[in-house]
CHARMM-style PDB file with segment names, atoms N, HN, CA, C and O in Angstrom:
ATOM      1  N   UNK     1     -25.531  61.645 -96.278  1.00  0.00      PROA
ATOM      2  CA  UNK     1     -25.047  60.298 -96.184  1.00  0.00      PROA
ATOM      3  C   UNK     1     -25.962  59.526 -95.236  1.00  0.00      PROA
ATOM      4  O   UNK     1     -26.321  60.231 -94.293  1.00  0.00      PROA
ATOM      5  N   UNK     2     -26.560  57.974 -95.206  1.00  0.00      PROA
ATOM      6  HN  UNK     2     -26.268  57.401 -95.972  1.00  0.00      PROA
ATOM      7  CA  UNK     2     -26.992  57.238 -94.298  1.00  0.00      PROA
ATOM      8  C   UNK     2     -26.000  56.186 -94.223  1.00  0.00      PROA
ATOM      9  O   UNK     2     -25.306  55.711 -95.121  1.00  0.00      PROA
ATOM     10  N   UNK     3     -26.045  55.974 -93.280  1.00  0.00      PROA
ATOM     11  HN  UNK     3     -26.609  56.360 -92.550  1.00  0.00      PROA
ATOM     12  CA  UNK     3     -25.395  54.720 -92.559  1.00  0.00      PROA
ATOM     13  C   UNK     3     -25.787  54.412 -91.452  1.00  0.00      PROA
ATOM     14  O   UNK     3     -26.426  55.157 -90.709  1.00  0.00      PROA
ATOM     15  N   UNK     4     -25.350  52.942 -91.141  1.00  0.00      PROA
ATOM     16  HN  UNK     4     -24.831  52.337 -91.745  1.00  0.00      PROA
ATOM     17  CA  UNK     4     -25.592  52.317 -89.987  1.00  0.00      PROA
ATOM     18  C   UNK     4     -24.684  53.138 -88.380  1.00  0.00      PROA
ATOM     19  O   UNK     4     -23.697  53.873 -88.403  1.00  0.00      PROA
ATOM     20  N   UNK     5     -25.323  52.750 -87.390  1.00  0.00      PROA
ATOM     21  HN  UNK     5     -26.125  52.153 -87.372  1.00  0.00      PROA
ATOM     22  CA  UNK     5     -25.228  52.896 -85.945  1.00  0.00      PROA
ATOM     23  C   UNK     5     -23.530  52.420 -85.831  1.00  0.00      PROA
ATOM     24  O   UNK     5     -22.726  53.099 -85.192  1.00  0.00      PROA
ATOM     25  N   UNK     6     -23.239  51.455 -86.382  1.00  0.00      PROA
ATOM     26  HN  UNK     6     -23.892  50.904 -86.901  1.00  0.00      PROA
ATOM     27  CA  UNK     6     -21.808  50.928 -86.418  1.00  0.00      PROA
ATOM     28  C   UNK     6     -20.625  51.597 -86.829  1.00  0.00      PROA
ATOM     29  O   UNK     6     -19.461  51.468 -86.452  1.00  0.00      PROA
ATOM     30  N   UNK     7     -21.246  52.472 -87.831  1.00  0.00      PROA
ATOM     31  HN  UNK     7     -22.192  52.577 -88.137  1.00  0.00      PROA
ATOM     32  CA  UNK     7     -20.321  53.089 -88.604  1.00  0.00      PROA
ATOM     33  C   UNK     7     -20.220  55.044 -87.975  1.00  0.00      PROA
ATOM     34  O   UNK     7     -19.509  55.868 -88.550  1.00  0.00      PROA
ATOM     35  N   UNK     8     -20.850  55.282 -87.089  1.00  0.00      PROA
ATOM     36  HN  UNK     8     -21.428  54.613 -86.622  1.00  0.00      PROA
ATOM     37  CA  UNK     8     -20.762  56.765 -87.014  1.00  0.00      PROA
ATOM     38  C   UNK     8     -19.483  57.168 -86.632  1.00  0.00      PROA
ATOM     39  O   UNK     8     -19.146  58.314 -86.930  1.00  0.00      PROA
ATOM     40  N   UNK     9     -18.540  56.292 -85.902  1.00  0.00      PROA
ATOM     41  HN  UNK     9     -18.814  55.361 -85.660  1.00  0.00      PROA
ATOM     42  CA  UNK     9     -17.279  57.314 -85.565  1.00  0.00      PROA
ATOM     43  C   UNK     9     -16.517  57.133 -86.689  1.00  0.00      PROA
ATOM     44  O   UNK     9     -15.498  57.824 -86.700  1.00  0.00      PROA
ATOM     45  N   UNK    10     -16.661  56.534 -87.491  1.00  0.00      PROA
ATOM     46  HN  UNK    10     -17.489  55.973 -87.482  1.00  0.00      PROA
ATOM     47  CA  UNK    10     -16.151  55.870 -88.835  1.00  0.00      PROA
ATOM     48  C   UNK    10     -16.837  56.377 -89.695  1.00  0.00      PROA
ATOM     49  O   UNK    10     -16.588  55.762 -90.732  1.00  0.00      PROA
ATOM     50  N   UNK    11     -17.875  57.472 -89.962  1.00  0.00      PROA
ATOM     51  HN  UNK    11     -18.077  57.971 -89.119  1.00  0.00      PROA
ATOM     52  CA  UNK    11     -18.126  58.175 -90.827  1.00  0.00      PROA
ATOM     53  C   UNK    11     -17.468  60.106 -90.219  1.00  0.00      PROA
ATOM     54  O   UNK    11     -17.134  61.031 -90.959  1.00  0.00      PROA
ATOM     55  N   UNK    12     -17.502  60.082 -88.798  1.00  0.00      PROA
ATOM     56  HN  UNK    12     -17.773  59.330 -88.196  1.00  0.00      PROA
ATOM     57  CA  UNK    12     -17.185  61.254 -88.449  1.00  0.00      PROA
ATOM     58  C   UNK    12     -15.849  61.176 -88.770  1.00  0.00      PROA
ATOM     59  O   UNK    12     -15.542  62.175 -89.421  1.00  0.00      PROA
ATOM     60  N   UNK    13     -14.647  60.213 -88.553  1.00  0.00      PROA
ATOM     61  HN  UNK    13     -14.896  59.401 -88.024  1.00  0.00      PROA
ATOM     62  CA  UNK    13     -13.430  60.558 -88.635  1.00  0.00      PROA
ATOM     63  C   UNK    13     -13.270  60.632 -90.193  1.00  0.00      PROA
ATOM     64  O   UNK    13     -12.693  61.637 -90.608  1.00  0.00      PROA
ATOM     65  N   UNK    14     -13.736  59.625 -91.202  1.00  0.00      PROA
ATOM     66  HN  UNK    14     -14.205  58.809 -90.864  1.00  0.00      PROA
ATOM     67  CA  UNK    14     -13.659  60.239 -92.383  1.00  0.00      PROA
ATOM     68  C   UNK    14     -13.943  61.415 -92.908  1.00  0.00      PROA
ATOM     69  O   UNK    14     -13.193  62.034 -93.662  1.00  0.00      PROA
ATOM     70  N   UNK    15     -15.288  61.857 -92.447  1.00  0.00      PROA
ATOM     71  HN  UNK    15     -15.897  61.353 -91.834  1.00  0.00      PROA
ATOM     72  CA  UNK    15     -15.274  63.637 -92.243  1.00  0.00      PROA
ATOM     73  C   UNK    15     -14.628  64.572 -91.978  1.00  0.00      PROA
ATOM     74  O   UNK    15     -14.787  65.718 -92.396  1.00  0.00      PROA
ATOM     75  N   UNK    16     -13.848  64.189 -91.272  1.00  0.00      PROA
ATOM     76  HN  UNK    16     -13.719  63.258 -90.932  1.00  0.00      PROA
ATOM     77  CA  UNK    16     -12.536  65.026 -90.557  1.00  0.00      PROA
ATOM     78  C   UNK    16     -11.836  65.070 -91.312  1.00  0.00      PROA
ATOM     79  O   UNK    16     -11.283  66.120 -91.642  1.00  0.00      PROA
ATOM     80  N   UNK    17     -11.563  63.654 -91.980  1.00  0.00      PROA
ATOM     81  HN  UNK    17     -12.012  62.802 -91.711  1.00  0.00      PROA
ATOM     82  CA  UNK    17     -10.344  63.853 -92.849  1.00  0.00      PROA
ATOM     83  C   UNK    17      -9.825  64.655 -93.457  1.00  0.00      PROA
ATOM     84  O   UNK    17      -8.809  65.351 -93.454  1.00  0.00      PROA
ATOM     85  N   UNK    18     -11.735  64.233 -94.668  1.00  0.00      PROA
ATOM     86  HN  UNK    18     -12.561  63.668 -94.670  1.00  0.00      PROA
ATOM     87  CA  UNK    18     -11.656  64.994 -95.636  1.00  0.00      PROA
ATOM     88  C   UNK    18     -11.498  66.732 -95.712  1.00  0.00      PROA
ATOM     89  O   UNK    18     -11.207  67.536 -96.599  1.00  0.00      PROA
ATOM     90  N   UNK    19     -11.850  66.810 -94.310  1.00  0.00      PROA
ATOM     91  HN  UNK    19     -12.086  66.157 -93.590  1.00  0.00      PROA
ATOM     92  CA  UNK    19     -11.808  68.268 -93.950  1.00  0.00      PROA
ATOM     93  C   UNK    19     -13.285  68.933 -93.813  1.00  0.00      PROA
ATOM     94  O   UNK    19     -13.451  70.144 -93.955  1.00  0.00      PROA
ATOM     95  N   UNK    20     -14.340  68.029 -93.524  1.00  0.00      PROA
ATOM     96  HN  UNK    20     -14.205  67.045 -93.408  1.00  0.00      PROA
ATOM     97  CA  UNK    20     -15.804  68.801 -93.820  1.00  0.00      PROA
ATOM     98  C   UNK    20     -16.683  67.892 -92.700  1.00  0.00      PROA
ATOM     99  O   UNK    20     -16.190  67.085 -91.912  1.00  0.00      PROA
ATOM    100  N   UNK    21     -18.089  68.225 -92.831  1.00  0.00      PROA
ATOM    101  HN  UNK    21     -18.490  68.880 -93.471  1.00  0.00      PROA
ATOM    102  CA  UNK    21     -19.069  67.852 -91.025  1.00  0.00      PROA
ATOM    103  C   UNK    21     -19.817  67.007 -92.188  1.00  0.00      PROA
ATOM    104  O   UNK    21     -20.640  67.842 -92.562  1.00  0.00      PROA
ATOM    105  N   UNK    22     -20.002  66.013 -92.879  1.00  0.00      PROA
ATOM    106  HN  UNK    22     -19.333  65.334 -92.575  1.00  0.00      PROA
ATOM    107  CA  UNK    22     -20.930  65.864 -93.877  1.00  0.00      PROA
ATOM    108  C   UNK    22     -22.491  65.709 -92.488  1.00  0.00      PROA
ATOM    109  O   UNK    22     -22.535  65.815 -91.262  1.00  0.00      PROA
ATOM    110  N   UNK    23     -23.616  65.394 -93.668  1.00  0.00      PROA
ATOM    111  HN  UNK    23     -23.580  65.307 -94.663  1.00  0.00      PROA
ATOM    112  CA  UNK    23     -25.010  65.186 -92.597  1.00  0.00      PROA
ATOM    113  C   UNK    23     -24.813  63.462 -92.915  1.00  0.00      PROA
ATOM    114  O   UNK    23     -24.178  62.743 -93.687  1.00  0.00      PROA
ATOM    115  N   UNK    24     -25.609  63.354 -92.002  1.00  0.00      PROA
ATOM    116  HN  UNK    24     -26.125  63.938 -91.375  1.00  0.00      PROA
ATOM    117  CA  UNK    24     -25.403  62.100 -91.747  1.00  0.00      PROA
ATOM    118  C   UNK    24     -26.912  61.332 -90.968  1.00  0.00      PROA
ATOM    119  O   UNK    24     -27.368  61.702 -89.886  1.00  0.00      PROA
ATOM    120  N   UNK    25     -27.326  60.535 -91.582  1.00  0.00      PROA
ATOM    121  HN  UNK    25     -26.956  60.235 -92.461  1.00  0.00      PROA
ATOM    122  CA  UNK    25     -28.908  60.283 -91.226  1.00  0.00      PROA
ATOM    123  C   UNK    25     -27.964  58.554 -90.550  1.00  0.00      PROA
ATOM    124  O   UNK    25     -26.851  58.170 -90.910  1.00  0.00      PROA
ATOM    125  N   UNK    26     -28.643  58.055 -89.816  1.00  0.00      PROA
ATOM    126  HN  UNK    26     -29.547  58.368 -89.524  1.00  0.00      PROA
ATOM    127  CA  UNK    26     -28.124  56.560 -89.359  1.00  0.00      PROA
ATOM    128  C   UNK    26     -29.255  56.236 -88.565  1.00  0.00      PROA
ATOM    129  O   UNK    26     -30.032  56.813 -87.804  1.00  0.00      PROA
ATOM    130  N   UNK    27     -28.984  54.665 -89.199  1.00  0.00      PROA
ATOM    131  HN  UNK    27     -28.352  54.197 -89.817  1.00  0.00      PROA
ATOM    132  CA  UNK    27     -29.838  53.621 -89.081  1.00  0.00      PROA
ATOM    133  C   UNK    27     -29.576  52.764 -87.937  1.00  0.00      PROA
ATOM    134  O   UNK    27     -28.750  53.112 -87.092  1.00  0.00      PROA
ATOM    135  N   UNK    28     -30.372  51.398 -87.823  1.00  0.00      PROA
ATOM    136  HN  UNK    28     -31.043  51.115 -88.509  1.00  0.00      PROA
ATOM    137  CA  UNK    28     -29.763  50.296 -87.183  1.00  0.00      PROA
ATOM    138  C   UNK    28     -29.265  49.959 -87.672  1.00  0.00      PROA
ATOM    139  O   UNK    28     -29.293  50.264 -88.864  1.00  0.00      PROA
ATOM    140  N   UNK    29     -28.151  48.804 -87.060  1.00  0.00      PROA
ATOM    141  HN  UNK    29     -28.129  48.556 -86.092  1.00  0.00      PROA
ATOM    142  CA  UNK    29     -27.177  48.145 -87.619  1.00  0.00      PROA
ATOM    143  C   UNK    29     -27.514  46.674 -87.063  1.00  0.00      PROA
ATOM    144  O   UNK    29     -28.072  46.718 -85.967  1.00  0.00      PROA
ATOM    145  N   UNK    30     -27.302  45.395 -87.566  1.00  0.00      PROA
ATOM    146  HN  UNK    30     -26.849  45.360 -88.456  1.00  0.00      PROA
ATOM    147  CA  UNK    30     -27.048  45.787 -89.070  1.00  0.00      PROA
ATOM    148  C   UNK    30     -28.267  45.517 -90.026  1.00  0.00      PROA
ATOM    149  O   UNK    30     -29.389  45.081 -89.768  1.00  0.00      PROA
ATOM    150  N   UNK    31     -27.648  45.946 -91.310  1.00  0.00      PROA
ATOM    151  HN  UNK    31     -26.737  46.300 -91.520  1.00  0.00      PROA
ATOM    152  CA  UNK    31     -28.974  45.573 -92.509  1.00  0.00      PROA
ATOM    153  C   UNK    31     -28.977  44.444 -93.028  1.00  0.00      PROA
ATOM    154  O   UNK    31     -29.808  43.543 -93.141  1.00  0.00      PROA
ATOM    155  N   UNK    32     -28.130  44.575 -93.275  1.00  0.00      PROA
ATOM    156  HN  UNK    32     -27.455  45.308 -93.184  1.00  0.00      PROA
ATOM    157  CA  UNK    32     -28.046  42.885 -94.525  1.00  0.00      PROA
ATOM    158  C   UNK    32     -28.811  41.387 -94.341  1.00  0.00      PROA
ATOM    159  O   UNK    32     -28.706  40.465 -95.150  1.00  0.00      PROA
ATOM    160  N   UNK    33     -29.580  41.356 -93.130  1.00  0.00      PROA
ATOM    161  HN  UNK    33     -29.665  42.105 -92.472  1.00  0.00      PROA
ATOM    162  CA  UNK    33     -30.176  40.537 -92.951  1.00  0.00      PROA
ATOM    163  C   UNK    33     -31.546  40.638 -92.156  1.00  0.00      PROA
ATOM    164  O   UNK    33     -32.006  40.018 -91.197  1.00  0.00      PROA
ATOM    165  N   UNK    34     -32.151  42.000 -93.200  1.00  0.00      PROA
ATOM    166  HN  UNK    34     -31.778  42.503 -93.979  1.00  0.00      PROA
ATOM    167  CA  UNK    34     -32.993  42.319 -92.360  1.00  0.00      PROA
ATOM    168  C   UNK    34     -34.013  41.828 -93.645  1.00  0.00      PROA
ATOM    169  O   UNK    34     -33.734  41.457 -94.785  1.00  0.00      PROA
ATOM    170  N   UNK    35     -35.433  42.009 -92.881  1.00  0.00      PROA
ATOM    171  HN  UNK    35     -35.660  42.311 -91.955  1.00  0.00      PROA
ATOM    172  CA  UNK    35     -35.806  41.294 -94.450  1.00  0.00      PROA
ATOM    173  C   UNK    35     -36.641  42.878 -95.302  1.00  0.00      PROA
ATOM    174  O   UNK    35     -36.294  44.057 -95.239  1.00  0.00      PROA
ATOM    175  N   UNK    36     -37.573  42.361 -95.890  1.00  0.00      PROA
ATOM    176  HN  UNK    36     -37.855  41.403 -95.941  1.00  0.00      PROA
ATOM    177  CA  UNK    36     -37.667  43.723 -97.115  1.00  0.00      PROA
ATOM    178  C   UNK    36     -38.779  44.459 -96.199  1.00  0.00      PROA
ATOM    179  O   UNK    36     -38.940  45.679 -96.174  1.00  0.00      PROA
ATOM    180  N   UNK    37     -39.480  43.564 -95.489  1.00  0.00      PROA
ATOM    181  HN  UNK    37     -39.349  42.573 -95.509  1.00  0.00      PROA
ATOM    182  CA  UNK    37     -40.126  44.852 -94.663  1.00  0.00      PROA
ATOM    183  C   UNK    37     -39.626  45.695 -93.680  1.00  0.00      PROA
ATOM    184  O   UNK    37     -39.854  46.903 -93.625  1.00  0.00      PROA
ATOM    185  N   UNK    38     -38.971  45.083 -92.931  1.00  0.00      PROA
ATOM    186  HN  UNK    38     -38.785  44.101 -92.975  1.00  0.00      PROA
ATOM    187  CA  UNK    38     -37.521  45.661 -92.460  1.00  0.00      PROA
ATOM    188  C   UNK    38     -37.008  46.718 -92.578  1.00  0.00      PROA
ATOM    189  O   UNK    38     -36.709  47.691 -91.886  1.00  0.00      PROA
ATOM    190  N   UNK    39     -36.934  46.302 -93.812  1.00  0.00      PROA
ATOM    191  HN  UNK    39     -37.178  45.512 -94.374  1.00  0.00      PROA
ATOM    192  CA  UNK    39     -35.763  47.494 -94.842  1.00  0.00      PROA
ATOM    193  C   UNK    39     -36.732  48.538 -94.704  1.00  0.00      PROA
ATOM    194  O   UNK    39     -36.541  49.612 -94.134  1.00  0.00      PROA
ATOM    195  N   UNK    40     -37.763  48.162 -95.249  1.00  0.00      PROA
ATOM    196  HN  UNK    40     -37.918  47.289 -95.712  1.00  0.00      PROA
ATOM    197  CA  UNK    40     -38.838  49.730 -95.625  1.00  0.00      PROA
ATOM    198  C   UNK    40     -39.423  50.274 -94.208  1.00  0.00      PROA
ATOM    199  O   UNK    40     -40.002  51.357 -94.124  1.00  0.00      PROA
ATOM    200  N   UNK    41     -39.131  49.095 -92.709  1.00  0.00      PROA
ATOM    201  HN  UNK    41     -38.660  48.216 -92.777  1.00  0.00      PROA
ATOM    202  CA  UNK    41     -40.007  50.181 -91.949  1.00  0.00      PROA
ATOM    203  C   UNK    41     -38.727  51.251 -91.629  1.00  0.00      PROA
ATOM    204  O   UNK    41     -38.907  52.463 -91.509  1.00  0.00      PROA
ATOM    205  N   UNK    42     -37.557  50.667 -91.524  1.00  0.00      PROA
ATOM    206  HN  UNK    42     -37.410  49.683 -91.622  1.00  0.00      PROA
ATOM    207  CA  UNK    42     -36.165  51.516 -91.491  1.00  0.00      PROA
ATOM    208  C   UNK    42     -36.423  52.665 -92.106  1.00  0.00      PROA
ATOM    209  O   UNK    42     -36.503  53.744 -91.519  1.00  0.00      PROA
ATOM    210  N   UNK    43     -36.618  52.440 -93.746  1.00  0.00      PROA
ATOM    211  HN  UNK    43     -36.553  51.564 -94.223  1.00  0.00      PROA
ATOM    212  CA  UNK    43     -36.638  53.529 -94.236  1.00  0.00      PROA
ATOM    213  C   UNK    43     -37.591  54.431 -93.439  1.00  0.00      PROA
ATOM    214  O   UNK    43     -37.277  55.163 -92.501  1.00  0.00      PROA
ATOM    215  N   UNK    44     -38.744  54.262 -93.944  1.00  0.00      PROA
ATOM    216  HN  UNK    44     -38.999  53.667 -94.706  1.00  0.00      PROA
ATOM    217  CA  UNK    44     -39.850  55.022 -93.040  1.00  0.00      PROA
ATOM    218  C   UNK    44     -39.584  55.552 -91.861  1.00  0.00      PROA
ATOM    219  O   UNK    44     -40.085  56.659 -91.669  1.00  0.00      PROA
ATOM    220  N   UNK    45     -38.918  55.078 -90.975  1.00  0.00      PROA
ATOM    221  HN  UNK    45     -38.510  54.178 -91.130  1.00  0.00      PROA
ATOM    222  CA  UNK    45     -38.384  55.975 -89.538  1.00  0.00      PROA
ATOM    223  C   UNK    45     -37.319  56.524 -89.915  1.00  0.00      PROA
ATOM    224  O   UNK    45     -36.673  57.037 -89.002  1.00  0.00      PROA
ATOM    225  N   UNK    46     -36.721  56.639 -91.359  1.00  0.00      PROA
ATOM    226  HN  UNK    46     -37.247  56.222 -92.101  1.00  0.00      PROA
ATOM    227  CA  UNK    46     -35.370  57.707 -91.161  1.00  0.00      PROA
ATOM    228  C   UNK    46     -35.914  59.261 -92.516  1.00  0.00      PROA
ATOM    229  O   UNK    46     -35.390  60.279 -92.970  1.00  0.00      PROA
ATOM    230  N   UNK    47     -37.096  58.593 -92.630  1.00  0.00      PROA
ATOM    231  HN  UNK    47     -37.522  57.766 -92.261  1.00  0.00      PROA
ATOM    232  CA  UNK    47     -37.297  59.563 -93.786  1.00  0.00      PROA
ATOM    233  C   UNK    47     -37.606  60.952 -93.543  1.00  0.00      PROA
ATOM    234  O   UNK    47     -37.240  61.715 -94.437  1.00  0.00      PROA
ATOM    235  N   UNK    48     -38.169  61.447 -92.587  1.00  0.00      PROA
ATOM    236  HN  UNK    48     -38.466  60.827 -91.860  1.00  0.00      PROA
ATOM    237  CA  UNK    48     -37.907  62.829 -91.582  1.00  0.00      PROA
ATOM    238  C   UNK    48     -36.559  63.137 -91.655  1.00  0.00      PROA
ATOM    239  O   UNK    48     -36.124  64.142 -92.219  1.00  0.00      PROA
ATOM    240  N   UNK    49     -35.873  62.281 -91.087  1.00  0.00      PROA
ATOM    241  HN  UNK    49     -36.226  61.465 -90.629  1.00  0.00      PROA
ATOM    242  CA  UNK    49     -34.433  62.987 -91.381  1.00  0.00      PROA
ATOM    243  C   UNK    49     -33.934  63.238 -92.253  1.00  0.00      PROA
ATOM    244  O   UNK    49     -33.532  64.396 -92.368  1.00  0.00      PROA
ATOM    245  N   UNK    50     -33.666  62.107 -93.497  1.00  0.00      PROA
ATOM    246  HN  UNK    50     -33.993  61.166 -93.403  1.00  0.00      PROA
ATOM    247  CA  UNK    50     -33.594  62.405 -94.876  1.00  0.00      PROA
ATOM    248  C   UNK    50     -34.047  64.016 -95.128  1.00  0.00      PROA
ATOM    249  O   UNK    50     -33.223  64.925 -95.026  1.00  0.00      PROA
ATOM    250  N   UNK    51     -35.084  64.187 -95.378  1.00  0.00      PROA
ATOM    251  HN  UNK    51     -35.753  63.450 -95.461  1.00  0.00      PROA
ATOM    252  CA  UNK    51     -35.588  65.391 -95.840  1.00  0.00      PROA
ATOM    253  C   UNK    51     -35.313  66.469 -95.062  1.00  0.00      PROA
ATOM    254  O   UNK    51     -35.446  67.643 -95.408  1.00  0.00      PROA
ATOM    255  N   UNK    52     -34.983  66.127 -94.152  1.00  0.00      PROA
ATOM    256  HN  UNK    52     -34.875  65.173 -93.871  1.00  0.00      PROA
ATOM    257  CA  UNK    52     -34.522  67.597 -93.087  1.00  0.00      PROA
ATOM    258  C   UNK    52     -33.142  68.101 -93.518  1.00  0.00      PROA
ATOM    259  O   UNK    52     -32.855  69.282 -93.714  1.00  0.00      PROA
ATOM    260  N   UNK    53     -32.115  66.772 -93.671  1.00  0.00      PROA
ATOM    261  HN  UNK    53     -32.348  65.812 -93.512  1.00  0.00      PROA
ATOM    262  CA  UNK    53     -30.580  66.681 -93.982  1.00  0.00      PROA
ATOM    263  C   UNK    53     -30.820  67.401 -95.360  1.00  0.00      PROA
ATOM    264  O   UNK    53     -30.313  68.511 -95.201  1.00  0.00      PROA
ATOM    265  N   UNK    54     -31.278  67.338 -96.490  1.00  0.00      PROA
ATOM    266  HN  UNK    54     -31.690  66.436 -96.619  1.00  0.00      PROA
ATOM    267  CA  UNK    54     -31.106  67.780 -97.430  1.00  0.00      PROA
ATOM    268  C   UNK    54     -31.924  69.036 -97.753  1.00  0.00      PROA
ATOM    269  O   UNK    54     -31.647  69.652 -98.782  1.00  0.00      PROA
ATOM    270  N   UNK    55     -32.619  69.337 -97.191  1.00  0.00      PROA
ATOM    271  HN  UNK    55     -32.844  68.836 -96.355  1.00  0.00      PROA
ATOM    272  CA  UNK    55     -33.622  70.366 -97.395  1.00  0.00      PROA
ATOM    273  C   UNK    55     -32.886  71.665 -96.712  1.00  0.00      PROA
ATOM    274  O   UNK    55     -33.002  72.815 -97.136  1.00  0.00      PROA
ATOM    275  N   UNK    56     -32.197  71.314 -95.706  1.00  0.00      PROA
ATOM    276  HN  UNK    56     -32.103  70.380 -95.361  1.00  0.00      PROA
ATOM    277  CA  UNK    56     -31.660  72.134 -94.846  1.00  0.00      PROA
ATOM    278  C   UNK    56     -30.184  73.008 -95.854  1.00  0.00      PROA
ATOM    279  OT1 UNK    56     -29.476  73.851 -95.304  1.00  0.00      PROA
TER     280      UNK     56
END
């Protein structure tokens, strides 16, 4: 899962819920008004993690 900085105790307690630790890559917050280079240098600094979270 990625998400924003805003949302981590709000992705951990949904985790809980559901009963499981999901991975969890997070960003800055917020996006929606970031512009497209933005977006991609974001991506680019989370993409190590990406591939670690799922590879793992």
């Amino acid at each position: 899962m990625i998400a924003t900085t805003a949302f981590e105790e709000a992705a951990r307690a949904q985790g809980e819920a559901l009963g499981f630790n999901p991975a969890i890559v997070y960003v800055p917050h917020p996006i929606q008004d970031r512009t497209d280079q933005e977006l991609r240098d974001i991506a680019d600094r989370a993409l190590d993690s990406v591939l670690a979270m799922i590879t793992s």
